[in-house]
C-alpha positions as CSV (number, residue, x, y, z in Angstrom):
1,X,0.0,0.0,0.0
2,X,1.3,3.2,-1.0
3,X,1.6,6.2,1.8
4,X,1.0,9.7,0.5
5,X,4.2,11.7,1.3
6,X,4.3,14.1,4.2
7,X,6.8,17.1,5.7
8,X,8.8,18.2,2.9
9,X,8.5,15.9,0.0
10,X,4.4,16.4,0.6
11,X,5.9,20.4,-0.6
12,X,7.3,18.5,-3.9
13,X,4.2,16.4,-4.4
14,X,2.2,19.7,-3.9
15,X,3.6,21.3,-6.9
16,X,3.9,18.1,-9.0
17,X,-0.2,17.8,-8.2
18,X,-1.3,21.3,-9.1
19,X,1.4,22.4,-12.8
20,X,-0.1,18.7,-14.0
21,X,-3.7,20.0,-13.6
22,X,-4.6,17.6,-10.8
23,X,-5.3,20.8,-8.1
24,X,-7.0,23.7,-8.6
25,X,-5.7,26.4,-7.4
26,X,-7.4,27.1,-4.0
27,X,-6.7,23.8,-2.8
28,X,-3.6,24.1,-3.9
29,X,-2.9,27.1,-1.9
30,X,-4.8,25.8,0.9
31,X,-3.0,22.4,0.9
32,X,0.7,23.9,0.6
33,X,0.1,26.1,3.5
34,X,-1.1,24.0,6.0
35,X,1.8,21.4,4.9
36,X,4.7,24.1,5.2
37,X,3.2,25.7,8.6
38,X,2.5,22.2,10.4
39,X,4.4,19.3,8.5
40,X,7.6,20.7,7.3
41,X,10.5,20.8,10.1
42,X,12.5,24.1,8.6
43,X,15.9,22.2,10.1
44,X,15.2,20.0,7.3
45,X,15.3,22.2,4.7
46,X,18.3,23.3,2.3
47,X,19.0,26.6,2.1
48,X,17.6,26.6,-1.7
49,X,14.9,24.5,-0.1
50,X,13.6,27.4,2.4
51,X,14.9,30.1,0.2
52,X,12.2,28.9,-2.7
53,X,9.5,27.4,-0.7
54,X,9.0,30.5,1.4
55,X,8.9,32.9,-1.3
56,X,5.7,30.3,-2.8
57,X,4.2,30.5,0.7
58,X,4.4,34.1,1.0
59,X,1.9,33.9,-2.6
60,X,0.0,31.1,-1.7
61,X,-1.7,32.6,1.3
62,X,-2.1,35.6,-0.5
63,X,-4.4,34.2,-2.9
64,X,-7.8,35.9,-3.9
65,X,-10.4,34.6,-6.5
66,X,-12.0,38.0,-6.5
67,X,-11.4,40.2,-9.4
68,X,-12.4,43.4,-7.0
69,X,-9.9,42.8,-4.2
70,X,-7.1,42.0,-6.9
71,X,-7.7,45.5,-8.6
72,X,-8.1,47.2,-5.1
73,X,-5.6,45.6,-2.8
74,X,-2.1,45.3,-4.2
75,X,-0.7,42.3,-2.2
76,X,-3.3,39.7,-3.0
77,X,-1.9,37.6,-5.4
78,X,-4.2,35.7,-8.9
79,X,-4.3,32.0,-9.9
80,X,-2.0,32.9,-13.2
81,X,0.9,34.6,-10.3
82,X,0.4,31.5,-8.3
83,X,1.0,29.0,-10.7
84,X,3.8,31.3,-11.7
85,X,5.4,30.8,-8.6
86,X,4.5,27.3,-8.3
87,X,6.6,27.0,-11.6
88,X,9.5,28.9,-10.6
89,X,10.1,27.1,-7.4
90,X,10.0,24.1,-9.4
91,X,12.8,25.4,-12.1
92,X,14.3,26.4,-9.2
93,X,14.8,23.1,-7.3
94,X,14.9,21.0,-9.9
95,X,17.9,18.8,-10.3
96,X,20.8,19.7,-12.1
């Protein structure tokens, strides 16, 4: 029986899950911040690691589906800047 990942590669899975279509967006956002602010034991982290996955979390609970608080409050962040960011800290952490 398989086990769904937790901590840290749960972060990976995350982003694997939503750029292949399988998550929409809220519970995407949802889903990677609960997993970074309970699951993920920083220590653990690389520096790249932190560095990349905080910069996604700092979008991800940001995140507004309403076109009127997007025009009116300038730090909520759309669906097309999250999976921006969800692709960048992939590119980012991808192996080399």
């Amino acid at each position: 029986m398989n086990q769904l990942p937790i901590g840290r590669p749960k972060l990976y899975w995350l982003i694997d899950l939503y750029l292949s279509g399988h998550h929409d967006v809220r519970t995407f956002c949802r889903e990677f911040e609960n997993t970074y602010n309970f699951e993920v034991k920083k220590l653990e982290l690389t520096r790249d690691e932190e560095a990349a996955f905080s910069a996604l979390f700092d979008k991800v609970v940001m995140y507004s589906n309403i076109e009127a608080e997007l025009k009116t409050v300038p730090f909520y962040v759309s669906a097309a800047e999250i999976h921006a960011a969800a692709t960048a800290t992939k590119s980012v952490l991808a192996p080399t």
